[in-house]
LOKEGU-881990 format. One line per field, with one value per atom (N, C-alpha, C): x, y, z; residue number from 1. Coordinates in Angstrom, 3 decimals. Layout:
BEGIN
u	(X, ...);
v	(Y, ...);
w	(Z, ...);
i	(NUM, ...);
END
This chain:
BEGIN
u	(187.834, 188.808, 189.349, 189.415, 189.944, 191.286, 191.587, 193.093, 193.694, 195.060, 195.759, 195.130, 195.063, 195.241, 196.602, 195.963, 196.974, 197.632, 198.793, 199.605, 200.592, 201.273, 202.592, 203.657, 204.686, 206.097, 206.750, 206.534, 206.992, 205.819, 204.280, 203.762, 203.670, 204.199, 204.518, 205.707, 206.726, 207.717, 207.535, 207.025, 206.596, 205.491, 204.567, 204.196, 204.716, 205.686, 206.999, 207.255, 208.158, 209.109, 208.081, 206.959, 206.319, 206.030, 205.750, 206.190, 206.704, 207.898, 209.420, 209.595, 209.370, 209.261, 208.534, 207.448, 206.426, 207.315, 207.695, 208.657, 209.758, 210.672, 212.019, 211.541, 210.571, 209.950, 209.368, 208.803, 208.374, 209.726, 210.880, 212.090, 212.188, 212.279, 213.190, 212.566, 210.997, 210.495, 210.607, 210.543, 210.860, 212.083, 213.125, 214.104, 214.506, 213.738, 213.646, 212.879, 211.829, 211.166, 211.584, 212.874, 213.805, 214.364, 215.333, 216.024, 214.945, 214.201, 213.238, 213.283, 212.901, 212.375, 213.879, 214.790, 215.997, 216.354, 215.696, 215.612, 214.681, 213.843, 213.157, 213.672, 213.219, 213.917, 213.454, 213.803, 213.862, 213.593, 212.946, 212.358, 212.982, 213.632, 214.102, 213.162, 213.572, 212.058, 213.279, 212.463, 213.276, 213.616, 214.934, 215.428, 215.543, 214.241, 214.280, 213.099, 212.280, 210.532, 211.389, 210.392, 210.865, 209.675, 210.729, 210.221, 210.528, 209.168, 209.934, 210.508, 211.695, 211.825, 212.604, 213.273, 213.478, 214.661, 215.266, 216.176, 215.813, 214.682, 213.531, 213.671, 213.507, 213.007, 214.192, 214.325, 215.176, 214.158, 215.363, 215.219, 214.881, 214.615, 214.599, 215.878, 216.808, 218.359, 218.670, 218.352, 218.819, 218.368, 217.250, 217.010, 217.810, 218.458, 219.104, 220.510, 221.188, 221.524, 223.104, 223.420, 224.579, 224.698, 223.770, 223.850, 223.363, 223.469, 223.068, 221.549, 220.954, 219.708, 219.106, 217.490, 216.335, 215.362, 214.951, 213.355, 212.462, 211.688, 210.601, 209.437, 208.851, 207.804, 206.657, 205.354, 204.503, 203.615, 203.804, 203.098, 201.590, 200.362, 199.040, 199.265, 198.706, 198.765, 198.346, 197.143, 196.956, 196.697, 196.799, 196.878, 195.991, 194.640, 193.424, 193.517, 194.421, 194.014, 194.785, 194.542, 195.309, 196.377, 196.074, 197.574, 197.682, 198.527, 198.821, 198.501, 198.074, 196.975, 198.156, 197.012, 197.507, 198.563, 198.101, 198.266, 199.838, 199.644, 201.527, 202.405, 201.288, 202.478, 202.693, 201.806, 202.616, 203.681, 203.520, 204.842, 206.047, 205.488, 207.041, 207.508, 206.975, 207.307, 208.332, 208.357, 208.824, 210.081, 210.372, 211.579, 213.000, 212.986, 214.367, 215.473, 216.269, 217.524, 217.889, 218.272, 218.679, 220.156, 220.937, 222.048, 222.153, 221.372, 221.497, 221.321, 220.580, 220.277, 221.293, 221.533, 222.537, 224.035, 224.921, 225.618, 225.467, 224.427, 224.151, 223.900, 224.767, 224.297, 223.011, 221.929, 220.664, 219.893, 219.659, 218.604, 217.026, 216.368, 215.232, 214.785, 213.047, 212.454, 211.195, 209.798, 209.274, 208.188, 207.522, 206.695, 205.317, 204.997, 203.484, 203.075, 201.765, 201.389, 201.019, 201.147, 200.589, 201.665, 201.066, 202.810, 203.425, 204.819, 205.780, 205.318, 204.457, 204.072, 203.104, 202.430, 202.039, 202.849, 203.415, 204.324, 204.863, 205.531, 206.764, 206.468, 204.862, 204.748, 203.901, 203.581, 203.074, 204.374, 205.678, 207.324, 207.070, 207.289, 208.015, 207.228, 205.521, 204.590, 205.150, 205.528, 205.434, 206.794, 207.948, 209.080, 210.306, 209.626, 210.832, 211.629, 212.988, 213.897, 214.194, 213.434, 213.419, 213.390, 214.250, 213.761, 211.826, 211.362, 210.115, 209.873, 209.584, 209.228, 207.950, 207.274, 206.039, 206.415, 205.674, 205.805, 204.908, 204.054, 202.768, 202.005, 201.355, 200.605, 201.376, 202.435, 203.368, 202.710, 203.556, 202.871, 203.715, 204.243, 205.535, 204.398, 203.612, 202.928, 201.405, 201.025, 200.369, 201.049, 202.215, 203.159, 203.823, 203.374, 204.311, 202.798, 201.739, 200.727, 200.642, 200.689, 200.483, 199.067, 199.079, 197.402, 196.959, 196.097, 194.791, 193.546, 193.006, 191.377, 190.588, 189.844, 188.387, 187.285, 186.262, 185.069, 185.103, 185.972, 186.072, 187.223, 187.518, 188.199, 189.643, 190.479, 192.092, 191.956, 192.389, 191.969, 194.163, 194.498, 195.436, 195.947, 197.131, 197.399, 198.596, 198.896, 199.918, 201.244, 202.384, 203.473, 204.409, 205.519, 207.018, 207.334, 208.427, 209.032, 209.965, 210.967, 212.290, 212.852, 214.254, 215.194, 216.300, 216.833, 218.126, 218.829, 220.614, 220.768, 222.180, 222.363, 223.483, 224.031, 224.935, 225.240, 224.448, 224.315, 222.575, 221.035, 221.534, 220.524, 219.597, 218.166, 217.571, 216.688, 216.756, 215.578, 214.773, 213.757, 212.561, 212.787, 212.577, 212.983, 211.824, 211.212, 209.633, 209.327, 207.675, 206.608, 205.860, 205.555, 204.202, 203.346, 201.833, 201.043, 200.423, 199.091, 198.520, 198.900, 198.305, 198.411, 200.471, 200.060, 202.053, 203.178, 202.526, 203.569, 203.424, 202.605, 202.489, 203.925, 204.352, 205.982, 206.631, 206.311, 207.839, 208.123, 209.226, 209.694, 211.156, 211.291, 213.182, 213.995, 215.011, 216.388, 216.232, 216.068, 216.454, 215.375, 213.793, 212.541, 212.489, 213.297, 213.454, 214.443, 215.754, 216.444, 216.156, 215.450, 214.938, 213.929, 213.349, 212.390, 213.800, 214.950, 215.366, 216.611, 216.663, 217.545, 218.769, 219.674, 220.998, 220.920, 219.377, 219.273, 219.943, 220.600, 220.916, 222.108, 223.246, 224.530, 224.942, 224.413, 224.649, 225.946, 226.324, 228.197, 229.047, 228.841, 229.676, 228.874, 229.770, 229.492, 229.259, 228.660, 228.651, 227.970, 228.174, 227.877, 226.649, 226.091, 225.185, 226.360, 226.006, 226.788, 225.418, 226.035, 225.616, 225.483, 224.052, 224.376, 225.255, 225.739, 226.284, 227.763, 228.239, 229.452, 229.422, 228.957, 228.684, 229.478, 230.059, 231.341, 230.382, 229.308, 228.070, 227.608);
v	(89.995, 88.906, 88.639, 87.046, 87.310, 87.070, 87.486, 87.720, 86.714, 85.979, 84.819, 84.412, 83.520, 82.919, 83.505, 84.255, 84.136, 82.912, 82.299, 81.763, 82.131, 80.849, 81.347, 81.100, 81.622, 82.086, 80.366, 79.317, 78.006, 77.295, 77.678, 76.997, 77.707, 79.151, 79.286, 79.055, 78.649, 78.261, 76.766, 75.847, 74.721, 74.860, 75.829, 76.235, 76.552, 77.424, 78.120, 76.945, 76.254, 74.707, 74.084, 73.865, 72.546, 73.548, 75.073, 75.808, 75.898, 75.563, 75.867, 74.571, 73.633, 71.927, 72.275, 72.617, 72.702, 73.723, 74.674, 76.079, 75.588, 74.707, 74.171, 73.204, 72.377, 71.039, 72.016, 72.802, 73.904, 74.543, 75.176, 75.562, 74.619, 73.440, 72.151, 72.003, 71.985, 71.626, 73.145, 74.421, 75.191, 75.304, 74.837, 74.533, 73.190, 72.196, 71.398, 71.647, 72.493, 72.988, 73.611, 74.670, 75.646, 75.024, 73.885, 72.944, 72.278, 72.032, 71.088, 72.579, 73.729, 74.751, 74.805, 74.986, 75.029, 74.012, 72.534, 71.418, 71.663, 72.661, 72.554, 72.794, 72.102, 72.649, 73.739, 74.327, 75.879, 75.490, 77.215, 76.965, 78.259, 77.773, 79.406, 80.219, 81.715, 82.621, 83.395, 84.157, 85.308, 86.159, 86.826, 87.796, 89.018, 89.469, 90.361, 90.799, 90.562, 91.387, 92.721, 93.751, 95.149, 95.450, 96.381, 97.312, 98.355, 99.674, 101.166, 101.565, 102.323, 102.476, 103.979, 104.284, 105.571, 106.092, 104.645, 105.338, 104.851, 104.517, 104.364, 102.257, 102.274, 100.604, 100.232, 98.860, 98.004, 96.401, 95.567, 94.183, 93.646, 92.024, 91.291, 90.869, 91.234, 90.629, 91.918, 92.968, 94.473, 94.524, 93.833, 93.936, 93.388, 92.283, 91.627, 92.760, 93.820, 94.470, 93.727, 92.872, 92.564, 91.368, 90.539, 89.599, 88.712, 87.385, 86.166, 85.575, 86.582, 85.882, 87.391, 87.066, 88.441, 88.123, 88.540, 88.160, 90.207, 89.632, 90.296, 90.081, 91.238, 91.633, 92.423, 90.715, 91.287, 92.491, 93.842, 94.744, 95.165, 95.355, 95.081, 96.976, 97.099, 98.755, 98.693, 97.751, 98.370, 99.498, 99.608, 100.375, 101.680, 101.288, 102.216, 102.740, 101.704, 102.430, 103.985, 104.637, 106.069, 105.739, 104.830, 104.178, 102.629, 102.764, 101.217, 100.475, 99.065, 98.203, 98.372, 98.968, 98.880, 97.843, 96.580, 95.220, 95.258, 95.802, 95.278, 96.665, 97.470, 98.939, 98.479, 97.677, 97.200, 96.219, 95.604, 94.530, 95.114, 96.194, 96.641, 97.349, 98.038, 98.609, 97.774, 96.515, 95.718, 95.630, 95.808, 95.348, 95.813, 97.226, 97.870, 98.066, 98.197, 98.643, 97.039, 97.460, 96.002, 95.609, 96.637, 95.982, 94.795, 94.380, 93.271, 92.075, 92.076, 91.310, 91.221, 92.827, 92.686, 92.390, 92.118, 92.264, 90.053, 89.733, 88.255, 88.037, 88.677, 88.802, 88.142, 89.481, 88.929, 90.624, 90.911, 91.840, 91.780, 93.183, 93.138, 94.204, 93.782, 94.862, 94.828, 95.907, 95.776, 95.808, 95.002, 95.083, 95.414, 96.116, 96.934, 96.697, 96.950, 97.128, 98.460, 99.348, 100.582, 101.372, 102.297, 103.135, 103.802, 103.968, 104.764, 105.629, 106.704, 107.748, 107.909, 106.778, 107.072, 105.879, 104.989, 104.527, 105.524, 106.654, 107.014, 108.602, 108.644, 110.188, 109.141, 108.018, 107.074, 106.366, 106.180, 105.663, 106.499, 108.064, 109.228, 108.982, 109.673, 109.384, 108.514, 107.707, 106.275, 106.511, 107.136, 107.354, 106.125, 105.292, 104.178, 104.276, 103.886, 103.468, 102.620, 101.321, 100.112, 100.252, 99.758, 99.630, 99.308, 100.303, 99.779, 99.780, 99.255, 99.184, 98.525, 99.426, 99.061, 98.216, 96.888, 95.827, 96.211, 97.609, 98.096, 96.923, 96.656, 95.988, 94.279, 94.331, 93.095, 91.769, 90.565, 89.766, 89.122, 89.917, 89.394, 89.152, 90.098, 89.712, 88.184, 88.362, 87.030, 86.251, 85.770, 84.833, 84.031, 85.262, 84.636, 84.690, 84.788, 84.345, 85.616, 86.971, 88.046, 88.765, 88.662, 89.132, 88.127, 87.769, 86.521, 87.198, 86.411, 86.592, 85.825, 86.318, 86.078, 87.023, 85.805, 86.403, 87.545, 87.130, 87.946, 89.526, 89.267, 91.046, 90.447, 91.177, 90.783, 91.534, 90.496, 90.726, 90.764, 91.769, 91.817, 90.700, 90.112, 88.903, 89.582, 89.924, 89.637, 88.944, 88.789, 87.343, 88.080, 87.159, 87.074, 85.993, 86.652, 85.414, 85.419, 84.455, 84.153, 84.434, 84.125, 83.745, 83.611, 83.293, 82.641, 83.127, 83.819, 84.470, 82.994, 82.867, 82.352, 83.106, 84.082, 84.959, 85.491, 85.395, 85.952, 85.593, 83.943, 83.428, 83.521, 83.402, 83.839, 82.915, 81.856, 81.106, 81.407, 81.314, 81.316, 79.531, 79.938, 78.761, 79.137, 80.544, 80.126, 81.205, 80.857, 82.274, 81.427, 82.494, 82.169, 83.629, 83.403, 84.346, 84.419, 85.392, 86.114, 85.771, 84.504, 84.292, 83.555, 83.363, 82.170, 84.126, 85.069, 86.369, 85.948, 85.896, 86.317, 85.579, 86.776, 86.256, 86.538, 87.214, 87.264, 88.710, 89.229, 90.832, 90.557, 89.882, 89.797, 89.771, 89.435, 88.858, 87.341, 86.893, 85.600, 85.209, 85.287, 85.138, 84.779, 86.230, 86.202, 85.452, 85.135, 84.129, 83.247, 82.439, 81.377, 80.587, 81.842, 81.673, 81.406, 81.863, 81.485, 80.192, 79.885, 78.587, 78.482, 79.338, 79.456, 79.628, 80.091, 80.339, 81.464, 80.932, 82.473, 82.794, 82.112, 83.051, 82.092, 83.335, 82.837, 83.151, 84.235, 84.999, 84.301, 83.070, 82.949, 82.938, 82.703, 82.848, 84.793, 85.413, 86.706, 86.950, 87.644, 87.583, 89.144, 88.944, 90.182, 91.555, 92.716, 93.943, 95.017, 96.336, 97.401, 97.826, 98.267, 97.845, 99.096, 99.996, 101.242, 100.728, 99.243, 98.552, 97.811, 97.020, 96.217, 97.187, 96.245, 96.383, 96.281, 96.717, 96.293, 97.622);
w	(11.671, 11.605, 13.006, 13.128, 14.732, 15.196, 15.953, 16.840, 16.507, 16.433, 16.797, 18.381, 18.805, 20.012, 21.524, 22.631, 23.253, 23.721, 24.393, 24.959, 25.239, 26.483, 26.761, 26.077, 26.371, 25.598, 25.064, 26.004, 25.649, 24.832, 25.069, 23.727, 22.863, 22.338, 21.316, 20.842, 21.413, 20.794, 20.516, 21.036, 20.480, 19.018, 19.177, 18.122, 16.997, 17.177, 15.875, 15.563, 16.203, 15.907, 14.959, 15.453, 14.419, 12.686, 13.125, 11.836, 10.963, 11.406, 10.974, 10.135, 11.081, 9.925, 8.467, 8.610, 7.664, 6.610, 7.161, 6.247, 5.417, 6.320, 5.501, 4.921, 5.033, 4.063, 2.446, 2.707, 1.666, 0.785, 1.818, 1.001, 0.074, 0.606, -0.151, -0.987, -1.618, -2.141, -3.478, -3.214, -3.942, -4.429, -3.598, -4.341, -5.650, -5.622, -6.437, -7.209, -7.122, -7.766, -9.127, -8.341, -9.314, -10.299, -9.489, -10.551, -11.267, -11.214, -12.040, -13.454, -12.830, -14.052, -15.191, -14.333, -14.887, -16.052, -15.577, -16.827, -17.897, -17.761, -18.932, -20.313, -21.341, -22.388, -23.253, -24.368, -24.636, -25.535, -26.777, -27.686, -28.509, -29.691, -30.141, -30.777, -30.111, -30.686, -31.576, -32.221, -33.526, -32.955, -33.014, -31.926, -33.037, -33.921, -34.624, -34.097, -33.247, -32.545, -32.468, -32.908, -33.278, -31.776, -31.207, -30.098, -30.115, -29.910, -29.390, -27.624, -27.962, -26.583, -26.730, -25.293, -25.598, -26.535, -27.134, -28.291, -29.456, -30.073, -30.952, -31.125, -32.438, -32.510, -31.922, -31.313, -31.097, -31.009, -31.510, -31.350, -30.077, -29.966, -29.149, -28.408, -29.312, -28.922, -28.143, -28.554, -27.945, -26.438, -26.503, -24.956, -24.073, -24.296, -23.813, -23.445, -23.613, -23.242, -23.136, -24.298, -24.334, -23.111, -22.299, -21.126, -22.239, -21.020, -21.140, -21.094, -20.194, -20.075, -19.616, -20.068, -20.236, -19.216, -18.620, -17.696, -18.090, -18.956, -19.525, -18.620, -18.431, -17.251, -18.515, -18.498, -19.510, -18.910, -18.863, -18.296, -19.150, -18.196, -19.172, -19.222, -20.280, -20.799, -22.277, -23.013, -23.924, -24.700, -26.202, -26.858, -26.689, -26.274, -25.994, -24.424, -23.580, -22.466, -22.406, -21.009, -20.702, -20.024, -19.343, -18.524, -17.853, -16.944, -17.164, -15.700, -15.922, -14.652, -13.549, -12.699, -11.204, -10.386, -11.015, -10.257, -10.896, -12.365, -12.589, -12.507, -11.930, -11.362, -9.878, -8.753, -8.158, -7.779, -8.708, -9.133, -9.636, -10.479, -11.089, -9.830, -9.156, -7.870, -7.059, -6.898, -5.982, -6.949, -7.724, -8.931, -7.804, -8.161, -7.458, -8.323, -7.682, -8.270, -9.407, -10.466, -11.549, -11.591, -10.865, -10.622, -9.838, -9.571, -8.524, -9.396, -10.801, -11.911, -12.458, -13.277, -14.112, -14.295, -12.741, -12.356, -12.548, -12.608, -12.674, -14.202, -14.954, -16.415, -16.932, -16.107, -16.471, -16.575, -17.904, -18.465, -17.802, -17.678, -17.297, -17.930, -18.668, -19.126, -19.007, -19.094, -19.094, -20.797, -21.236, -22.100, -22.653, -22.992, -23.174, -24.271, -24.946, -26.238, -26.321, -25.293, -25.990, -26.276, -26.872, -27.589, -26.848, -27.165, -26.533, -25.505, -26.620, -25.930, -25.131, -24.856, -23.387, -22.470, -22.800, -21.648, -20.895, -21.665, -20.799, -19.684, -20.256, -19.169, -18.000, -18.280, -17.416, -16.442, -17.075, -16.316, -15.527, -16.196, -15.491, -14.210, -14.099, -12.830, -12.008, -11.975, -11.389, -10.768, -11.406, -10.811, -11.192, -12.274, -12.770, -13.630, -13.407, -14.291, -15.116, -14.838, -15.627, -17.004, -18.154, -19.356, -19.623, -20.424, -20.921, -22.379, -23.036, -24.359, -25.015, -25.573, -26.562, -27.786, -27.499, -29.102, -29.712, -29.578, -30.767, -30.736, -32.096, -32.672, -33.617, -33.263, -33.265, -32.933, -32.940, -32.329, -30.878, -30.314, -29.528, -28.577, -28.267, -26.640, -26.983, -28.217, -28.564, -28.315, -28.947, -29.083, -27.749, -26.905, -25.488, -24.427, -24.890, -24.145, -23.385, -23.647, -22.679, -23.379, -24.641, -25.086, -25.654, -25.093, -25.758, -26.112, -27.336, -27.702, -27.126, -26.583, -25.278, -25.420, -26.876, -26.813, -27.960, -28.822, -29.783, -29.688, -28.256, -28.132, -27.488, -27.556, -26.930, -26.014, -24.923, -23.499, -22.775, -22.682, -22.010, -20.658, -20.185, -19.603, -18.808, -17.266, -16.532, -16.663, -16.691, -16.726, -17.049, -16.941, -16.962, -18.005, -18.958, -19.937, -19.690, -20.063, -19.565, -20.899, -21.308, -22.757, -22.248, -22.799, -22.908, -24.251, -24.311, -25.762, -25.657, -27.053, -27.502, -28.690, -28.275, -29.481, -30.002, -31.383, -32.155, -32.141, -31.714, -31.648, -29.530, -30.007, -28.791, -28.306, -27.390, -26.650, -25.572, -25.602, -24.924, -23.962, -22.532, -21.975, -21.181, -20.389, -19.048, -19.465, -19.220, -19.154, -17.300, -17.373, -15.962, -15.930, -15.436, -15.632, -14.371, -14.206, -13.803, -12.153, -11.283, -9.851, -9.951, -10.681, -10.650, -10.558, -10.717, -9.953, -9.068, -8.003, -6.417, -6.117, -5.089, -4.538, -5.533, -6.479, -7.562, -7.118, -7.789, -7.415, -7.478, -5.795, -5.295, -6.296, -6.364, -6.828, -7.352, -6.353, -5.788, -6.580, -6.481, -6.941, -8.786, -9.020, -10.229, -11.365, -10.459, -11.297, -11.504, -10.173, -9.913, -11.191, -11.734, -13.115, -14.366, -14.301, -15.577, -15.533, -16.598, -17.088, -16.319, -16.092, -15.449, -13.659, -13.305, -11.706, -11.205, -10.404, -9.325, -9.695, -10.192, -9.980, -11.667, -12.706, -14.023, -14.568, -13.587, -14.105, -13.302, -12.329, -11.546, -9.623, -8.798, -7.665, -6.978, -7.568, -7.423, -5.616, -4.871, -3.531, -3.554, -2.880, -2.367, -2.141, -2.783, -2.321, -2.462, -1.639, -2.029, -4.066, -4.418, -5.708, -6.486, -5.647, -6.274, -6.214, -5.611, -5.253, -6.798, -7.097, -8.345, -9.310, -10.344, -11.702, -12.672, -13.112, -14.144, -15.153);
i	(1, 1, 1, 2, 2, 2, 3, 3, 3, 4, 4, 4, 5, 5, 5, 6, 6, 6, 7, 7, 7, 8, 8, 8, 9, 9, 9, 10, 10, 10, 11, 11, 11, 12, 12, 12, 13, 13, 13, 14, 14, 14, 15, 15, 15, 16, 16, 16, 17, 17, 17, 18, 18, 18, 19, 19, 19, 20, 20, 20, 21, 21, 21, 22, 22, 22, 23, 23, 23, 24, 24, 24, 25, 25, 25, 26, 26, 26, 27, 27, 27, 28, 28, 28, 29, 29, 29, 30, 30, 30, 31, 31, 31, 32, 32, 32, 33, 33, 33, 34, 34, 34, 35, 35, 35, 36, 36, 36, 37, 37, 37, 38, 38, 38, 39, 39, 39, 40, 40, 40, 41, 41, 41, 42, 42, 42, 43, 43, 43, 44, 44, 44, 45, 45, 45, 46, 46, 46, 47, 47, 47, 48, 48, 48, 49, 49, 49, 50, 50, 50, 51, 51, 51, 52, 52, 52, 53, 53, 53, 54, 54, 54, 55, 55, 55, 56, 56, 56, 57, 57, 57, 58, 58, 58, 59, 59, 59, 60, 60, 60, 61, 61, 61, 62, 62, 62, 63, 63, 63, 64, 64, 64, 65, 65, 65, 66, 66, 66, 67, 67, 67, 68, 68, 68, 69, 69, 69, 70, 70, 70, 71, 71, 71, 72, 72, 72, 73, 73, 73, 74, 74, 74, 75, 75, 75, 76, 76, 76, 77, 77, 77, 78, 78, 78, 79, 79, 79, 80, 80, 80, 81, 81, 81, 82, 82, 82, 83, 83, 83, 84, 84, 84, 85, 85, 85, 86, 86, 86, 87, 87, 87, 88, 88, 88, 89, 89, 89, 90, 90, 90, 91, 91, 91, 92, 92, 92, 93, 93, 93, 94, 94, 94, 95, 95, 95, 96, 96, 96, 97, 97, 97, 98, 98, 98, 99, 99, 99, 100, 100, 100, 101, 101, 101, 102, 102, 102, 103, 103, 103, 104, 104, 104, 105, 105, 105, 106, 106, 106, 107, 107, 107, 108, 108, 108, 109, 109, 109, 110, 110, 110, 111, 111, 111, 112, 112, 112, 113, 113, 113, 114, 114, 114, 115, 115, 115, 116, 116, 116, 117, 117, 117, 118, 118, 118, 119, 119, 119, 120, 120, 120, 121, 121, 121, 122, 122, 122, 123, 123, 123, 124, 124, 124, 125, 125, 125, 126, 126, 126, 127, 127, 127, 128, 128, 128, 129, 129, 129, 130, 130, 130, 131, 131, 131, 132, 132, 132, 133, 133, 133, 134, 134, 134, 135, 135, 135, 136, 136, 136, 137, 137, 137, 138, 138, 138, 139, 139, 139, 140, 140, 140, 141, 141, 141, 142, 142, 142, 143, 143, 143, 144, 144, 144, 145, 145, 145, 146, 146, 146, 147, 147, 147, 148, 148, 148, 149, 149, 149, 150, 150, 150, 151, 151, 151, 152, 152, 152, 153, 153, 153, 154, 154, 154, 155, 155, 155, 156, 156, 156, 157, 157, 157, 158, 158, 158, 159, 159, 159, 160, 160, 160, 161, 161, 161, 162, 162, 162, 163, 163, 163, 164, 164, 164, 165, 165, 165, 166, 166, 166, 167, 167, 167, 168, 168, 168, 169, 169, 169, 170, 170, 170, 171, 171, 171, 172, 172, 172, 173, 173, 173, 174, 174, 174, 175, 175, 175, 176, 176, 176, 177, 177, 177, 178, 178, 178, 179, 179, 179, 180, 180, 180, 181, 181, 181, 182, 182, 182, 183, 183, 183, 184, 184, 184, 185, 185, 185, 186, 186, 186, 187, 187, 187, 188, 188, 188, 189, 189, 189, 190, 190, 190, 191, 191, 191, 192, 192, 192, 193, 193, 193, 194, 194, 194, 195, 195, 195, 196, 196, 196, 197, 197, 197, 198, 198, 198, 199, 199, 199, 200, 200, 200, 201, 201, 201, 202, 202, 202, 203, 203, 203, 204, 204, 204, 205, 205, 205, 206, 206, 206, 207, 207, 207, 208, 208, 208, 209, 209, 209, 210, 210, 210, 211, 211, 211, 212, 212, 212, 213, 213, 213, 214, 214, 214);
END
């Protein structure tokens, strides 16, 4: 692969500059982007999908963890495999600390089809804290486009779903899949995917997250 180009210090800064146009024309455009996602309208799903986790079944509403809004991380780990795809152990990797979410009354979990019991000596390895929970043989991960049939066999799918809670009731407002992760992980990345955006509790400011009231 070859080098960048040398030059001097003033045509690369004429270089950067015409960059930089191209960069903030791109912000602007991801930012309208956001608001555009934010208009979409929502679809209510049943906030009774039964999941195991480490304090046995819980609901769809349970995930929600008593917040406003959920961003579900479809993690591939079917039922037969031994453990779980590389590509979304490095994504969950990039997650981090969830106070930085939850403190934006916004829930995060991850979703599997294979059972409990090998999710969680597979968490432990890995060294995560994140909520994870197996929907078994359910139809939560069909339903939201994370296992499809291809060719006769269910072929496991990458993505993120969004929801939205109103009291009991639970909407489904974004999914995005396999290449539409790249760049997801942050904070910022991730609200950006749901209905309310970045500051759903209010104007909440960046802190240390061991500072956060959550």
């Amino acid at each position: 692969m070859p080098l960048p180009e040398i030059v001097s210090r003033e045509q690369w800064r004429t270089a950067r500059q015409k960059l930089l146009r191209k960069e903030e024309a791109f912000q602007r455009a991801r930012e309208a982007l956001a608001a555009d996602r934010q208009r979409l309208p929502m679809v209510e799903a049943d906030p009774d999908y039964v999941f195991e986790g480490g304090d046995g079944r819980v609901s769809l509403l349970d995930l929600f963890e008593g917040r406003g809004q959920l961003v579900v991380h479809h993690f591939m780990f079917a039922p037969e495999w031994e453990s779980g795809c590389p590509c979304c152990a490095a994504f969950l990797d990039q997650i981090g600390n969830l106070a930085h979410l939850r403190v934006r009354n916004t829930a995060f979990a991850a979703v599997s089809r294979a059972p409990f019991r090998r999710i969680l000596p597979f968490k432990a390895r890995m060294g995560w804290a994140v909520p994870w929970y197996s929907s078994g043989r359910g139809d939560f991960n069909s339903d939201f486009g994370a296992t499809v049939e291809s060719g006769g066999e269910l072929v496991e799918r990458p993505g993120v779903s969004c929801f939205l809670r109103d009291h009991d009731r639970v909407f489904h407002t974004y999914s995005v899949y396999d290449d539409g992760l790249d760049g997801l992980g942050a904070v910022s990345g991730l609200l950006d995917l749901t209905a309310l955006g970045r500051s759903p509790a209010g104007n909440v400011g960046l802190r240390l997250h061991d500072e956060y009231d959550c």
